[in-house]
DOKOL-442358 format. One record per residue (C-alpha): x, y, z. Coordinates in nm, 3 decimals. Layout:
<atoms>
<<X, Y, Z>>;
...
</atoms>
This chain:
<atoms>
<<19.407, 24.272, 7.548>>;
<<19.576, 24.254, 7.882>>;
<<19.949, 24.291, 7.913>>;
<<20.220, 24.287, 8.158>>;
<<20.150, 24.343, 8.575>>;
<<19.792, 24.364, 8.454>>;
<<19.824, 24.018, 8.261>>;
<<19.964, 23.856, 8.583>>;
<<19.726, 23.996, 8.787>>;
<<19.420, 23.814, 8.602>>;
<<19.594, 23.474, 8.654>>;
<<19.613, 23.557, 9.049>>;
<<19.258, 23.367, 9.090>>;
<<19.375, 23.070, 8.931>>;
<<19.655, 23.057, 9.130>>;
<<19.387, 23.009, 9.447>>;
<<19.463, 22.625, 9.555>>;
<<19.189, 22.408, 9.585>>;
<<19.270, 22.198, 9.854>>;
<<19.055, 21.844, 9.821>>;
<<19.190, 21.857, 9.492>>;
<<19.565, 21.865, 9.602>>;
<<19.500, 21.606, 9.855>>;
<<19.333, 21.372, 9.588>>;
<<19.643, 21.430, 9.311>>;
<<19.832, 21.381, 9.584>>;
<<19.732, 21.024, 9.734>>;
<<19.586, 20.850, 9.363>>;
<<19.922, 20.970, 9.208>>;
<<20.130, 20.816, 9.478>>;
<<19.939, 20.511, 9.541>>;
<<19.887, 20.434, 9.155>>;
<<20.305, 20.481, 9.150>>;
<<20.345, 20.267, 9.463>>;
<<20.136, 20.003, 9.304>>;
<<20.321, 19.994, 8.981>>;
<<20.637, 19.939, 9.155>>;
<<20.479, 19.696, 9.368>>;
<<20.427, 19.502, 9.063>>;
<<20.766, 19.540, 8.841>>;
<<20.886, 19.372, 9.224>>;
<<20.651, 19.075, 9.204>>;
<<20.756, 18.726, 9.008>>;
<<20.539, 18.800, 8.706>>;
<<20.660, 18.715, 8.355>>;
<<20.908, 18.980, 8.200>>;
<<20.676, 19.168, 7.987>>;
<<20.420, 19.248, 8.274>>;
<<20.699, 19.398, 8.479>>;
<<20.814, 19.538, 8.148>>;
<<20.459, 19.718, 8.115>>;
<<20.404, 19.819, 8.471>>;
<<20.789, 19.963, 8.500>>;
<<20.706, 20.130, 8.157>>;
<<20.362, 20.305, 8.292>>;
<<20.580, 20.380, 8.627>>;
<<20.807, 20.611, 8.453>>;
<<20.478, 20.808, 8.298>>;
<<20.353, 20.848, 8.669>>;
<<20.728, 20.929, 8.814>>;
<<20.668, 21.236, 8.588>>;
<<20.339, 21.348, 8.698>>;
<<20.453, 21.299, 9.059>>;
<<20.737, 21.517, 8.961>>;
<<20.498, 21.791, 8.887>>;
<<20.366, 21.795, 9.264>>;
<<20.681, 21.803, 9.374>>;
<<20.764, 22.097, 9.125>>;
<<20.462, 22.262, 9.237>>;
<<20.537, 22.213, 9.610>>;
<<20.836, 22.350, 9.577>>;
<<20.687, 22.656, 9.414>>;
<<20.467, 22.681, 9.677>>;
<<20.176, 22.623, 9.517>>;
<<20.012, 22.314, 9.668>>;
<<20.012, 22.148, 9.974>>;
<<20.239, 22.372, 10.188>>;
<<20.241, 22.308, 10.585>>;
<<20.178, 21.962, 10.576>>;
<<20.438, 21.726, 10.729>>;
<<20.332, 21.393, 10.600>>;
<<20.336, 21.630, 10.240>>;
<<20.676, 21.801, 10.331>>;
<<20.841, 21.443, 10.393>>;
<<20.711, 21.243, 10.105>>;
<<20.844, 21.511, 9.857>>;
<<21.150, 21.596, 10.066>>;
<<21.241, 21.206, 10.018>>;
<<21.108, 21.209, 9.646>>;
<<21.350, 21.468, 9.564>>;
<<21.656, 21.254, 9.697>>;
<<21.482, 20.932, 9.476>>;
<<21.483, 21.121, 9.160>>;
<<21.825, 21.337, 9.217>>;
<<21.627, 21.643, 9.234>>;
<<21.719, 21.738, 9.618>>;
<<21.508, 22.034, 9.713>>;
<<21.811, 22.240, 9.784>>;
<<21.986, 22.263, 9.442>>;
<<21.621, 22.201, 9.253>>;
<<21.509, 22.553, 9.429>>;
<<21.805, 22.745, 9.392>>;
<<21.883, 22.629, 8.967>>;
<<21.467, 22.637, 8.900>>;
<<21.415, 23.002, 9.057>>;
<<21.675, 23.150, 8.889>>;
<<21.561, 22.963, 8.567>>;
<<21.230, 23.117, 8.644>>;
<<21.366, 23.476, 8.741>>;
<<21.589, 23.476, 8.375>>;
<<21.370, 23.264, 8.134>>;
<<21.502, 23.342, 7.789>>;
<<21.785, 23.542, 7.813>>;
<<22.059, 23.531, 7.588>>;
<<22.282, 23.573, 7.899>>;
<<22.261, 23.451, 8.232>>;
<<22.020, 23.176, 8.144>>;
<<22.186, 22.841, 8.140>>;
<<22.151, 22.783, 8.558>>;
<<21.903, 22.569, 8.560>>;
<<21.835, 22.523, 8.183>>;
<<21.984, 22.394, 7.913>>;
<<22.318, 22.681, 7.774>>;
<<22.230, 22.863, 7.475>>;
<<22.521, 23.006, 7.244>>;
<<22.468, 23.271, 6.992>>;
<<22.617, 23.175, 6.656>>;
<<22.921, 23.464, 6.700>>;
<<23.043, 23.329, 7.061>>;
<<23.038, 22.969, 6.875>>;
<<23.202, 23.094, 6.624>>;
<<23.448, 23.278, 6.876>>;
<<23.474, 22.942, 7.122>>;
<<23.818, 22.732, 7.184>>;
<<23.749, 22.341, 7.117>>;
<<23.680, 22.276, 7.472>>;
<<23.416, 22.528, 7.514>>;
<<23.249, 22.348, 7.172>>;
<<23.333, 22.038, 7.274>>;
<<23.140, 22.126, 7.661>>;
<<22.822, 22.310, 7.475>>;
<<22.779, 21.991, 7.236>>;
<<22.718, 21.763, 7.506>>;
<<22.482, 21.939, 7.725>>;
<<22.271, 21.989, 7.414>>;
<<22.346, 21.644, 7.279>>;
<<22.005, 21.407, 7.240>>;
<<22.198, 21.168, 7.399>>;
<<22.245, 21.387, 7.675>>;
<<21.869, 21.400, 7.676>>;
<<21.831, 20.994, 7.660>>;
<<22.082, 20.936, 7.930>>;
<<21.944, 21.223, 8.165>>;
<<21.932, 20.956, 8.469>>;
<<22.349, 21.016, 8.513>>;
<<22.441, 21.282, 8.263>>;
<<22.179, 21.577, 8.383>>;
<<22.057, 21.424, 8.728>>;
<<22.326, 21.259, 8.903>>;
<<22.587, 21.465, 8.767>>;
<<22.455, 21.782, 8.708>>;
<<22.186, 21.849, 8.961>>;
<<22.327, 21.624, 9.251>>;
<<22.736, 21.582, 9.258>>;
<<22.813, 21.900, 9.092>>;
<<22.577, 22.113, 9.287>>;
<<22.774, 21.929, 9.671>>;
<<23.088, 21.954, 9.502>>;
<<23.089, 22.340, 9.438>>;
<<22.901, 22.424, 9.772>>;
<<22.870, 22.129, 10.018>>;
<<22.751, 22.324, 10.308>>;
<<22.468, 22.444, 10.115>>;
<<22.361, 22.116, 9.947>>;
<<22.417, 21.790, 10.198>>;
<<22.123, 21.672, 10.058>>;
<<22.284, 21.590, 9.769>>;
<<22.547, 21.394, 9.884>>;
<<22.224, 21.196, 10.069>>;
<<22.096, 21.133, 9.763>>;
<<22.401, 21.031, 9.578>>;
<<22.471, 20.762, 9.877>>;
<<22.062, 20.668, 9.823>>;
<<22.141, 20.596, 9.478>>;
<<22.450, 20.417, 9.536>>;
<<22.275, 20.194, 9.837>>;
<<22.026, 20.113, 9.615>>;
<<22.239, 20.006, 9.312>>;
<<22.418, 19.776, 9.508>>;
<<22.182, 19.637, 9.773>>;
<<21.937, 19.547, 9.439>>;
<<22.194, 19.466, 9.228>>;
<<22.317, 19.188, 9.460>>;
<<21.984, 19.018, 9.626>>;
<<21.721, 19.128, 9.336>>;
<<21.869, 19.268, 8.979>>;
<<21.539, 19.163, 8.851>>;
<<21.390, 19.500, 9.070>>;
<<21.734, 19.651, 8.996>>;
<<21.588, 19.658, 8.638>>;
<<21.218, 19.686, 8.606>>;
<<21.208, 19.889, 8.938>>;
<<21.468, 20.097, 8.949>>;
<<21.662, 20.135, 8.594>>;
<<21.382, 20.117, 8.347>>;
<<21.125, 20.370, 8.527>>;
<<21.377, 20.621, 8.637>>;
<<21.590, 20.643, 8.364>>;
<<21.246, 20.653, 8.140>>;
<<21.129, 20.965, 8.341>>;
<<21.443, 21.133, 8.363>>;
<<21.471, 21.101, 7.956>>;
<<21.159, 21.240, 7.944>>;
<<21.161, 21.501, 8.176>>;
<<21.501, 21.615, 8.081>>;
<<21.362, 21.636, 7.689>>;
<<21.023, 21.823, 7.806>>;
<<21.205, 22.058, 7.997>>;
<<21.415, 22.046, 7.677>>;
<<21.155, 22.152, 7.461>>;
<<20.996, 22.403, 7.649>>;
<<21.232, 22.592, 7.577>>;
<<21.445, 22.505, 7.280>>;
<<21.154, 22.551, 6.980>>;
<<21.128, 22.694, 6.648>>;
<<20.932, 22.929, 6.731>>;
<<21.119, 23.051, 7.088>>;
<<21.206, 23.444, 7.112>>;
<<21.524, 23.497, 7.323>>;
<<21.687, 23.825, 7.454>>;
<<21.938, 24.031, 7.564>>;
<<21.884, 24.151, 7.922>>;
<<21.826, 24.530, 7.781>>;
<<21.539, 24.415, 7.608>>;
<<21.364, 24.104, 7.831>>;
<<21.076, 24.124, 7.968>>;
<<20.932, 23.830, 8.223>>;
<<20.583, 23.866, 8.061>>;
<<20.715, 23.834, 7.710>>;
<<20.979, 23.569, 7.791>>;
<<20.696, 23.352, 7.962>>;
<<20.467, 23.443, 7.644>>;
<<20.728, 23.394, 7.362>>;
<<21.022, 23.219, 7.522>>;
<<20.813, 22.903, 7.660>>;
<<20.598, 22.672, 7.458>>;
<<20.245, 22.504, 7.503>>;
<<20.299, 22.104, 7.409>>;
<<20.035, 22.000, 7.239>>;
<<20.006, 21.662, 7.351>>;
<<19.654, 21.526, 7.394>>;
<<19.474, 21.448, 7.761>>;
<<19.646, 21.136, 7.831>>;
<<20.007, 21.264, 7.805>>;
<<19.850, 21.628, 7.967>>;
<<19.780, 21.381, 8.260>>;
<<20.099, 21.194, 8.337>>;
<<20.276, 21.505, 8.219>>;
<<20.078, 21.724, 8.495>>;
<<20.010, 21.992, 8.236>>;
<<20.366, 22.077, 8.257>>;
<<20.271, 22.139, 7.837>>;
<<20.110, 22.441, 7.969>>;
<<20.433, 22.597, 8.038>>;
<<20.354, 22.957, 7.878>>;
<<20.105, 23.009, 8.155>>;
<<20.346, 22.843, 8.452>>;
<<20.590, 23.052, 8.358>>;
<<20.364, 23.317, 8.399>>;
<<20.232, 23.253, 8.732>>;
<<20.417, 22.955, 8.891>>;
<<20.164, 22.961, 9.186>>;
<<19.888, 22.848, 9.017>>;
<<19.859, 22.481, 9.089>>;
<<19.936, 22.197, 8.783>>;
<<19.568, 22.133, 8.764>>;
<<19.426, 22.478, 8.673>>;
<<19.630, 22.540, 8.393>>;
<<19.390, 22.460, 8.177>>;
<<19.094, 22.683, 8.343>>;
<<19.316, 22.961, 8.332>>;
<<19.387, 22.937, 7.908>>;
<<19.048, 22.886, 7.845>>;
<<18.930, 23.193, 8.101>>;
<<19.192, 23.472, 7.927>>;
<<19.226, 23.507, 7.568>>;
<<19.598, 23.650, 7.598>>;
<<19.682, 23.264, 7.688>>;
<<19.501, 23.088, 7.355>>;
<<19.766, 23.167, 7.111>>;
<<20.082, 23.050, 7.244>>;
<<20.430, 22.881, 7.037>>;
<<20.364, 22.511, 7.030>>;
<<20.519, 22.220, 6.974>>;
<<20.436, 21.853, 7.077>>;
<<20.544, 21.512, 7.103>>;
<<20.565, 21.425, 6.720>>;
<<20.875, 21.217, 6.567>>;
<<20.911, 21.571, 6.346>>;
<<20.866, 21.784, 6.621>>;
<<21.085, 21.597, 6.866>>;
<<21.384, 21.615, 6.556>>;
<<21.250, 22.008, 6.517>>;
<<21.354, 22.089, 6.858>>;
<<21.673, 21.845, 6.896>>;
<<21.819, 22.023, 6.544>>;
<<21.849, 22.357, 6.712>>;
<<22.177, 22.448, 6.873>>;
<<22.261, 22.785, 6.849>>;
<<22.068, 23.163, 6.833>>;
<<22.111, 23.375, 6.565>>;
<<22.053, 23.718, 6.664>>;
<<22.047, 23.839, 6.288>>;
<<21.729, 23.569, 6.198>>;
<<21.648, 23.629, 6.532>>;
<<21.559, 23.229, 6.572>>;
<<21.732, 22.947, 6.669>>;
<<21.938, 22.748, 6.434>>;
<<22.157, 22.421, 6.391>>;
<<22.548, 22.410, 6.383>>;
<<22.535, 22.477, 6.018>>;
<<22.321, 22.776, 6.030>>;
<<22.009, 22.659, 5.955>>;
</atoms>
């Protein structure tokens, strides 16, 4: 069985980008979106623009996983019509490419650490610093974790979080943010005035649907039953990608408008393998077939949204009450 640099090393050739393949995720992705929208726009009876908005937040997500993967360099680098589609993508979905790259590749660099994970992740709290926390602290720590934190991602983990906080602590670094705040705010108002029939099947219901669900995915990934979390003395990046991240089992439909982001054991892994050889690569090494699962189940979903804290004497994660 292969392990560590040599483990990593045998996902290198799956990290090889086929190229026809990006371009054709690329354009079918995008137009399917852009005709979605298109139609949540049009004068069609409520529930049609209630169906197409709904599908348009499934495909927001799977376009979110080209723009993950561009960022991570893994498809589709040195194009300019590529390079400003995503760049503008990122200020649509209050992901701006400056403070997604900096909070993602430190998530990446300190997946599963007791300490020194919660940039660009969801804070975890071991049981004795909850126990040791002022109410504030508590208070701060419940809502990040919170499932309505999770349902109301659009503001509370987007907007907030990744856009305005990120400009307010380092402007110079992040104007991009403040461009995608005004977006946002344009687009409220300017739809909100001439056409709040596209302000809500266009605009609300799509985004906030993918940012709910993208927010709990990422959620999940990482916040499992089954997740193993460190110290920094004892992590290891092959271990925490192993252990630390799940595989969501989740069927081929939801693999699809999820971009195999449910492979997230092996991305963590090797982030340069593209979204769409995921797959190839579990089935080619046998180190990959037994990961921590969880999927998209009512029980699982209320599994994962239970756990709060780590215990480092169960060594698992646990509610507020210890369980």
């Amino acid at each position: 069985m292969l392990q560590g640099s040599a483990l990593i090393r045998a996902t290198r050739p799956y990290g090889s980008e086929q190229r026809g393949r990006s371009w054709w995720c690329f354009w079918s992705t995008l137009t399917l979106l852009s005709a979605l929208l298109l139609l949540t726009s049009l004068p069609l009876s409520w529930w049609a623009r209630l169906a197409a908005g709904f599908l348009a937040g499934l495909v927001i997500c799977r376009m979110f996983i080209l723009y993950h993967d561009y960022q991570h360099g893994a498809i589709l680098q040195r194009s300019p019509v590529v390079h400003g589609v995503m760049y503008f993508y990122g200020l649509l979905t209050l992901n701006p490419a400056s403070t997604w790259n900096a909070s993602h590749n430190h998530h990446h660099r300190h997946n599963a650490k007791i300490r020194g994970a919660s940039i660009g992740s969801f804070p975890v709290m071991t049981v004795e610093a909850w126990a040791g926390a002022g109410r504030r602290e508590r208070l701060i720590y419940t809502i990040h974790r919170h499932p309505l934190t999770l349902a109301l991602a659009w503001p509370a983990v987007f907007l907030w979080g990744m856009t305005l906080q990120s400009f307010l602590r380092k402007p110079r670094q992040h104007p991009d943010c403040l461009l995608a705040a005004l977006l946002h705010v344009t687009l409220w108002v300017v739809l909100g005035v001439w056409a709040p029939g596209m302000l809500l099947f266009t605009f609300i219901l799509p985004f906030g649907l993918a940012s709910a669900m993208g927010a709990y995915l990422f959620y999940a990934q990482h916040n499992f039953p089954e997740v193993d979390l460190r110290d920094q003395s004892e992590w290891d990046y092959v271990y925490a990608a192993l252990n630390s991240s799940s595989f969501m089992d989740i069927g081929p439909l939801m693999h699809w408008f999820t971009g195999n982001i449910g492979y997230h054991h092996i991305h963590h892994l090797n982030s340069r393998i593209p979204f769409y050889r995921l797959p190839e690569a579990m089935v080619a090494l046998e180190e990959l077939q037994s990961p921590r699962r969880t999927s998209l189940s009512p029980a699982a979903i209320f599994a994962c949204l239970r756990l709060k804290l780590w215990d480092q004497a169960q060594g698992r994660m646990v509610g507020f009450n210890g369980t």
